[in-house]
Rosetta silent file (secondary structure, phi, psi, omega in degrees, C-alpha in Angstrom):
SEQUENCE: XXXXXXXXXXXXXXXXXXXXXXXXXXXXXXXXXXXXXXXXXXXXXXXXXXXXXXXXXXXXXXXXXXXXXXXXXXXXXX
SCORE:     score description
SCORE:     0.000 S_00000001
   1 L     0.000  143.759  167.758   81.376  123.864  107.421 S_00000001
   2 L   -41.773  156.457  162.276   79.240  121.203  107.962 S_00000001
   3 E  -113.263  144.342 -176.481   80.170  117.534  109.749 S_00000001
   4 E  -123.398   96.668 -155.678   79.725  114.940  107.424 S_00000001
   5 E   -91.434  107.805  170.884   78.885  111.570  109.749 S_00000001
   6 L  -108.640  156.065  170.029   79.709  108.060  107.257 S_00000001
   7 L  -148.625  158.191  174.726   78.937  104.650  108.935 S_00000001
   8 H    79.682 -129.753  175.116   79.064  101.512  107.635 S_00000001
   9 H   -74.559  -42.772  179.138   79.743  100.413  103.904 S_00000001
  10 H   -62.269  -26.423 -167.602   79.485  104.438  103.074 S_00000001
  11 H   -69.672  -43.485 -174.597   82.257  104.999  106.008 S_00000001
  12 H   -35.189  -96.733 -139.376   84.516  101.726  104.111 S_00000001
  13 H   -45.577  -32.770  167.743   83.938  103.403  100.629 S_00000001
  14 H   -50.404  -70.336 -120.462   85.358  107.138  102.001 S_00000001
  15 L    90.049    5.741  175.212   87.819  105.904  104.067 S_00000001
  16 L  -170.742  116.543  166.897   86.843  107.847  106.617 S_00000001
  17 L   -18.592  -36.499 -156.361   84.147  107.998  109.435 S_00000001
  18 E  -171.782  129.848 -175.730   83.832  112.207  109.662 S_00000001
  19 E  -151.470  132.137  170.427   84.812  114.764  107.469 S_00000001
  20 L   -70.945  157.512 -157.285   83.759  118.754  107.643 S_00000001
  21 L  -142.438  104.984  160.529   81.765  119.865  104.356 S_00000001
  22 L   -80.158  169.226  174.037   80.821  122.840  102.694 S_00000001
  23 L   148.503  107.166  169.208   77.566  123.226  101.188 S_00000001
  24 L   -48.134  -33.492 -177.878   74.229  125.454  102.150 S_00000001
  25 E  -150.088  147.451 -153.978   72.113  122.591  102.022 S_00000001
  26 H   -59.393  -27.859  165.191   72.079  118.984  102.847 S_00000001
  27 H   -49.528  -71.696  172.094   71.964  118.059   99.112 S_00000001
  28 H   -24.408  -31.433 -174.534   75.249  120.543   98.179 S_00000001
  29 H   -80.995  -52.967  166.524   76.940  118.486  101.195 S_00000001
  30 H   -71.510   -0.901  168.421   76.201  115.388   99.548 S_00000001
  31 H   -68.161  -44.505 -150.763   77.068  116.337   96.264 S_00000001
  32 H   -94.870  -22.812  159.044   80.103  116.978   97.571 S_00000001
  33 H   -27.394  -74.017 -147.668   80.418  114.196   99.276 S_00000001
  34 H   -58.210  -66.284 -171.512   79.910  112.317   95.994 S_00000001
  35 H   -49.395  -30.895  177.094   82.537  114.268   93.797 S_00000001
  36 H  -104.501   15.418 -131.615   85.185  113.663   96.579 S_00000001
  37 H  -132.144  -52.441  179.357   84.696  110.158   97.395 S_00000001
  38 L    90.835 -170.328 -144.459   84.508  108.842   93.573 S_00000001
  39 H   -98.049  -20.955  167.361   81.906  106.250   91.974 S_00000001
  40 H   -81.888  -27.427  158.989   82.098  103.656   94.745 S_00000001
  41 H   -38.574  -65.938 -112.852   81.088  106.164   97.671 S_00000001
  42 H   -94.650  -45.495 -159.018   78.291  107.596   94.964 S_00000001
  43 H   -65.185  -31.802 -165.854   76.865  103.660   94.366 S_00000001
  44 H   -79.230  -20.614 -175.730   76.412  102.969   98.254 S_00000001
  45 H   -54.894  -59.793  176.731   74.308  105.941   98.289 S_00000001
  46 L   -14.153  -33.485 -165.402   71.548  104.860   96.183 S_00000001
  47 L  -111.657   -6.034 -160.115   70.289  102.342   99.221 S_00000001
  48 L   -70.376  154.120  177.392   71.328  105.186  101.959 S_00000001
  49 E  -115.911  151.709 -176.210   69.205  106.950  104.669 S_00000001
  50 E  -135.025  124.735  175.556   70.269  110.796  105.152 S_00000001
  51 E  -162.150  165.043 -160.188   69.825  112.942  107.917 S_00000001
  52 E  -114.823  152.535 -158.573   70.313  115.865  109.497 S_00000001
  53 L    -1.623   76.756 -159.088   70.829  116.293  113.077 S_00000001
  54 L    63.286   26.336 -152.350   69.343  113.066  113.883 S_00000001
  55 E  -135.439  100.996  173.782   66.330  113.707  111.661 S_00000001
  56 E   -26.402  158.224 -161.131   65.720  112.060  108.491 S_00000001
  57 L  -162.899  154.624 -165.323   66.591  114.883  105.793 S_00000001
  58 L  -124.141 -170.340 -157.869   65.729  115.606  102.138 S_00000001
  59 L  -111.554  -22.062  160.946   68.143  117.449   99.721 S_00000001
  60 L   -84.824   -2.800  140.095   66.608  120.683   99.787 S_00000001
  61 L    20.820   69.468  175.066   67.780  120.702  103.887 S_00000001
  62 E   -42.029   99.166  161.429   68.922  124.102  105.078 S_00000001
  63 L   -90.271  175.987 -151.236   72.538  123.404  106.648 S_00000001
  64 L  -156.837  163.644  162.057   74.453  125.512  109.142 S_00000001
  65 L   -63.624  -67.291 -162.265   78.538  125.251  110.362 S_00000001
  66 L   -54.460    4.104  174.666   76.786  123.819  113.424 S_00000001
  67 L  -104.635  174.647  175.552   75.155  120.959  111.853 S_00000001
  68 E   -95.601   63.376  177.939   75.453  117.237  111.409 S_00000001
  69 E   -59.175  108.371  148.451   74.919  115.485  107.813 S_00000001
  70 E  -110.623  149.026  159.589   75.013  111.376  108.282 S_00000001
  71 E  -105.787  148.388 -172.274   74.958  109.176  105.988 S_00000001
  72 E  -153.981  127.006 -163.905   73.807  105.718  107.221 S_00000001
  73 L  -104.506  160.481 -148.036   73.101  102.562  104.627 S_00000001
  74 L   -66.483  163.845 -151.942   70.386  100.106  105.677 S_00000001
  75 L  -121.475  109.082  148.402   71.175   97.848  108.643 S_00000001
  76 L  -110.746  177.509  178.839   69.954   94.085  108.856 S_00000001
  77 L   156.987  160.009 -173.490   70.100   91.729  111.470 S_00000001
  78 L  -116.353    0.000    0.000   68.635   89.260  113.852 S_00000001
């Protein structure tokens, strides 16, 4: 399984910072994400950046046990 990295407003809406994942590809992780999370997890996505071992990442994503899915929702500041 996968590590599934939340930060921010997505870690608030889990409840939880890091969670393992199953899921062949980084979409299937977030899908899964989505389904176990509920409809306020699923809404912060919509604004989210996704990536895979430090790499921005797209939904067709080949995942591994050894990899690292974050989610991470935009950042402002001065």
């Amino acid at each position: 399984m996968a590590v599934l990295r939340l930060f921010a407003s997505a870690r608030v809406a889990a409840g939880t910072g890091r969670t393992e994942m199953s899921g062949s590809t980084v979409g299937e992780i977030v899908d899964a994400a989505r389904s176990l999370y509920g409809p306020t997890f699923a809404s912060q996505l919509e604004t989210c950046g996704i990536w895979l071992n430090g790499e921005p990442a797209v939904a067709a994503d080949p995942v591994t046990e050894s990899d690292e899915v974050a989610i991470l929702p935009p950042v402002s500041g001065g």
